[in-house]
N, C-alpha and C positions, 0 to 999 in steps of 0.2 A: 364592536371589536372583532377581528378577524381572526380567526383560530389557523395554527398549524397542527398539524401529525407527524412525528419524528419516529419513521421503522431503523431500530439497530439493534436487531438480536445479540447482536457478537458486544458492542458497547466494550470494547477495547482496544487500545493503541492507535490505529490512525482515524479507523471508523467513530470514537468516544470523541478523536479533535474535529473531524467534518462534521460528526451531530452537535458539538460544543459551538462550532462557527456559525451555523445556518442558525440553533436556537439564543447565541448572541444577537444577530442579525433582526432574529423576531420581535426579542426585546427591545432592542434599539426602534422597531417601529412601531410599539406596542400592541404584541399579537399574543393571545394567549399559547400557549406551547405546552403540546403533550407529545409526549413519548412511547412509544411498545417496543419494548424491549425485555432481557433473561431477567430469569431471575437473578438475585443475589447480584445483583446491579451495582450497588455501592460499593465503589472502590477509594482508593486514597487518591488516586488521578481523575477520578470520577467526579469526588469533594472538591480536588482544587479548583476544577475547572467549573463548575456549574452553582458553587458558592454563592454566587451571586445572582443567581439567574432562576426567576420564577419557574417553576415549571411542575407537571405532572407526572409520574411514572406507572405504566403498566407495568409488571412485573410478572410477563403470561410465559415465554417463553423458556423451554426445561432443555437446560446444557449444561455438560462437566462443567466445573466450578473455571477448566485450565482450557476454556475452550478458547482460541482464538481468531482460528481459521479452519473454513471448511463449509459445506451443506447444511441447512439445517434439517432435520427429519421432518420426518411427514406431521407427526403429532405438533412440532413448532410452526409447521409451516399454517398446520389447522387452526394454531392457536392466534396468530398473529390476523389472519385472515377474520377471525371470527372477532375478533377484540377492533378491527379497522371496522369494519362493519356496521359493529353495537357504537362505536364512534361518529358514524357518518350520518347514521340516527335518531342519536340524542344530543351531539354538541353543532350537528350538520357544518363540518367544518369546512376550511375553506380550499385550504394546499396542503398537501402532501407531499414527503420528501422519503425517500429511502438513500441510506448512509453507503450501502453496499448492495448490488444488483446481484455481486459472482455467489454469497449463501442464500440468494429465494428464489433464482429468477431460473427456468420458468416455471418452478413449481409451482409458487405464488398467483402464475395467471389460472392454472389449471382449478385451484380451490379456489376462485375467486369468481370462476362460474359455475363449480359447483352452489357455493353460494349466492346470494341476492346481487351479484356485482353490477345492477345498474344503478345504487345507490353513489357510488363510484366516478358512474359516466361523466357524469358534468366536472369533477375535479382538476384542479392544475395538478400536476405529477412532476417531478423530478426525481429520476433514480440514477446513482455514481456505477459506474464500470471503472474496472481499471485496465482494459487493454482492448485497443484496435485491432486485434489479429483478425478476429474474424471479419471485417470488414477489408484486411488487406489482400493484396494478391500473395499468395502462398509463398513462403518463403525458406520451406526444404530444402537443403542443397541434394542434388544426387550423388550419391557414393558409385562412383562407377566400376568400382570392385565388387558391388553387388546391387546392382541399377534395378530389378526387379522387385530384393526389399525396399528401397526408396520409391518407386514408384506407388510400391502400397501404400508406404506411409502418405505421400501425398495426397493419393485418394480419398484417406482415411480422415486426413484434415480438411478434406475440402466439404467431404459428408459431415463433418460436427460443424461447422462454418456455416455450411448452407444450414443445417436445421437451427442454428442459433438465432440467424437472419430469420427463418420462419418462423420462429416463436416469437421473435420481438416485432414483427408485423402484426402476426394476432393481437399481442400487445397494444398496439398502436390502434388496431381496428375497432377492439373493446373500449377503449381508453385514447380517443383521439385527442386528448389535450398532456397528451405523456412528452416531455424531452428526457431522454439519454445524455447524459454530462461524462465522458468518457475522457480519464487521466492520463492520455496518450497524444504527444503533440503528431505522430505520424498519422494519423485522422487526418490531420489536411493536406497528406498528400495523395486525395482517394476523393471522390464525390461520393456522398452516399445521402440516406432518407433522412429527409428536414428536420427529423425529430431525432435524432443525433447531433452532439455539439462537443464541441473540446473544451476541457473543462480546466485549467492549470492546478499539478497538483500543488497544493501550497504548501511552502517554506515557513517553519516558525518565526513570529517576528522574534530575532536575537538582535542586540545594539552591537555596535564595530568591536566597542572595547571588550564586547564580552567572548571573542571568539576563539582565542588563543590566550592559555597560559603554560605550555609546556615549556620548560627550561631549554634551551642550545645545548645545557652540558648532558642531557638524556640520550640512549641510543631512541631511535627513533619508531615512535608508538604507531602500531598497528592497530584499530578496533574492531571486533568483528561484535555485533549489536543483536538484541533482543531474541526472539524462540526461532532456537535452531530447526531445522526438517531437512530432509534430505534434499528437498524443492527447492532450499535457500541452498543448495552445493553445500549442507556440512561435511561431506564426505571429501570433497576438494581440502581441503583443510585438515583432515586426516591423511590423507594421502602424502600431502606436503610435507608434514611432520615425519610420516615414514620415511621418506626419501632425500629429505633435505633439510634438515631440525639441524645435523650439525656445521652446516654451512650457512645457515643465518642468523649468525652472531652481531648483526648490525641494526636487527630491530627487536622489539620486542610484541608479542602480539598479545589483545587485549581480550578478552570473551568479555563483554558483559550480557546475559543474558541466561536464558533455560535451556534444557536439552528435552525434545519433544519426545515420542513411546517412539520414533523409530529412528531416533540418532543416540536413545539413552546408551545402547549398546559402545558408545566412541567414550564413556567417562572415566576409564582407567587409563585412556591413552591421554587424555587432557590433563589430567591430575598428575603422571608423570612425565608431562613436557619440561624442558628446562629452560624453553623460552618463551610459553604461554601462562601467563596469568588469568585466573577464571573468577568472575564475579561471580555469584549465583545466585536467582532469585526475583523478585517485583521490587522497581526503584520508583521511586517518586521522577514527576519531572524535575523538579531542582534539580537532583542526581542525577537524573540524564543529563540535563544540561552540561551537568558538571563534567562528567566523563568527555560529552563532546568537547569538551573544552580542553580538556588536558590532553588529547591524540593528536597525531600529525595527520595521517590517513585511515581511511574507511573501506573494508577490507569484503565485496558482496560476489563472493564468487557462485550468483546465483546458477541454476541448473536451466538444462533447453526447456522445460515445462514450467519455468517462469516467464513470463511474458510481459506483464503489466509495467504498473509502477510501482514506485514501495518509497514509504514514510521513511526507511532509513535513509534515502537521497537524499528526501525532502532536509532534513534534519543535517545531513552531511553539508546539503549549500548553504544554508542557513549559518552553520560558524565555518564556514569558509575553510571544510575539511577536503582538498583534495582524496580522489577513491581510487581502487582499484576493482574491476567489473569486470565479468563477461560481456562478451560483444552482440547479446544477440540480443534481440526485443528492445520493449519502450527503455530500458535502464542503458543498454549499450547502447542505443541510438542515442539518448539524451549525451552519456559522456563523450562522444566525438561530435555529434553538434557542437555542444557548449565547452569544450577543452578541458574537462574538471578534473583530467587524470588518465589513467593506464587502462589497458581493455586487453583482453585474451578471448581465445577460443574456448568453451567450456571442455574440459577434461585433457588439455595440455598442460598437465602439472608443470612440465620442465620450463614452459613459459611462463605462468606464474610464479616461479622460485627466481627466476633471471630479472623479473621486474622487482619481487619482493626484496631482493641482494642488492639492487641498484637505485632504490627508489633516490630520489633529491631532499636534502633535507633542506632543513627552513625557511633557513637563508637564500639558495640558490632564485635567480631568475626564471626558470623552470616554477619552481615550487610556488614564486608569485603568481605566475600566471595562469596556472590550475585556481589560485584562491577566487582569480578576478572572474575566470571563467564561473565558479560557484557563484561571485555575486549577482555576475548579469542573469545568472538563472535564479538567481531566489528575488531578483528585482522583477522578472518575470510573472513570478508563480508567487507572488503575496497572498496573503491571506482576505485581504482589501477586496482583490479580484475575485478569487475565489468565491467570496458570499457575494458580491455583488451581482455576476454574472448569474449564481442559482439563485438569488431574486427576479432578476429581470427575467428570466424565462418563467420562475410563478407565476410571476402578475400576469406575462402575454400572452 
């Protein structure tokens, strides 16, 4: 019988459904399935999903209980390193997956010649990135009002770029049976090293019927989804309110989700919105489900230092929720590819208030055709595909 090893320190919200997918997938070819991952692992979306599904848990990895995103430190990075090892060892397993590359990588290569890492060598590898930037050509604008600070900034990216590319070589030199599965359809329009692949991020599977239930006679629902930071643009959202709460009387906007230690500071202003609603809290998926189901649109006014992909998309084409986004990186590319909605300049509030006033409601021809534009993309980016494709790169 063939063993896997499943790394997800974090073992929350998208990273907990791609380690969910890959270690469905194992069972369905009957592979034994282990895990390393944080402690305090067990969650109620953790229990829905893995219910049925044989498997092991390390429990080595030491992070706030509210960790979701982020680095891991050095002591987790020793920990995980040290637990794949004693794995490689004694169960001499066969593939190896990591759920997310952006909390270990490269620390993970570094401890991993500290330690015995030719135990390693011979392994199939698969590790998820969520964004192409560094493989793209640079894509600063210059501010020609002050073309000297632009030019540094450029610089400045092209030096994290290039050392990212050279840690993931080393990677590659250590570990020649490694593929990169990277959640960015703009990858292919770039040639780059064979051990890089695009990866679709997957759409939950939802049925037709289940993706709209809000009534016609509602003003029209806004969501803005899961843990706030100022990285997701919480502060766009704030700003909004300041300047334009009493001129959008035509929708109503949704929080469901937490406020992270550097957007806690906006919770007086949320609590007295007169047109924002605030869930607060951990929902079950059903609940999510739910909520996606009752809104009209999906509201991601991410910041320029988000770049990747995000699970709220995946989840928005899925019930056929037209969005509203910033235009830069893999999320603005995806919405003007695929038609799914509205798109802004990050920190043009006055243009996000003019789309937010005028959005189409349900009925409209418009509004259909953002739903269809979601379809073709969650027909796309199934879940089907998804584990398929990081099978067939195991095995090869």
């Amino acid at each position: 019988m063939k063993k896997i090893v499943i790394v997800d320190p974090i073992f929350r919200a998208s990273r907990l459904i791609y380690s969910h997918m890959v270690a469905q997938e194992a069972q369905e070819e009957k592979m034994q399935i282990h895990i390393i991952t944080r402690t305090n692992a067990s969650t109620e979306q953790y229990q829905e999903l893995f219910r049925e599904i044989d498997h092991t848990l390390y429990e080595v990895v030491e992070v706030p209980l509210d960790f979701w995103w982020g680095v891991i430190s050095d002591e987790g990075i020793h920990a995980i390193a040290e637990q794949l090892l004693a794995l490689a060892n004694t169960l001499k397993f066969d593939l190896l997956y990591f759920a997310g590359g952006h909390e270990i990588f490269p620390q993970i290569v570094d401890q991993l010649i500290l330690e015995r890492y030719t135990v390693l060598r011979d392994k199939s590898i698969v590790m998820v990135d969520y964004e192409a930037d560094f493989l793209l050509p640079i894509q600063h604008k210059i501010n020609w009002k002050n073309p000297r600070q632009s030019l540094q900034k450029r610089s400045a990216l092209k030096k994290i770029h290039t050392a990212k590319k050279q840690k993931y070589n080393k990677f590659f030199r250590l570990f020649p049976h490694t593929s990169i599965g990277i959640l960015d359809e703009r990858l292919a329009e770039v040639k780059t090293n064979k051990h890089f692949f695009y990866l679709p991020d997957p759409s939950p599977d939802v049925k037709w019927n289940e993706r709209s239930v809000a009534s016609y006679n509602e003003p029209i629902k806004v969501m803005i989804v899961g843990l706030q930071t100022n990285r997701k643009g919480f502060d766009e959202i704030i700003k909004l309110l300041d300047q334009y709460e009493k001129h959008l009387s035509s929708i109503s906007l949704h929080f469901v989700g937490r406020l992270s230690d550097d957007t806690e500071q906006f919770r007086s202003q949320l609590t007295n919105s007169a047109i924002l609603k605030w869930d607060e809290g951990y929902f079950s998926e059903e609940e999510i489900r739910n909520y996606y189901q009752q809104c009209d649109y999906i509201l991601m006014p991410y910041s320029t230092s988000f770049h990747g992909s995000s699970g709220v998309m995946a989840y928005a084409t899925a019930f056929g929720k037209p969005m509203v986004t910033t235009s830069h990186g893999c999320i603005g590319y995806r919405n003007k590819k695929y038609a799914m909605g509205f798109y802004y300049d990050y920190g043009n509030i006055k243009k996000l208030y003019k789309i937010l006033s005028n959005l189409p409601d349900r009925q409209s021809k418009i509004y259909q055709n953002m739903q269809n534009g979601c379809k073709y993309f969650s027909h796309e980016h199934s879940t089907i595909q998804h584990k398929k494709i990081i099978f067939k790169k195991l095995k090869s």
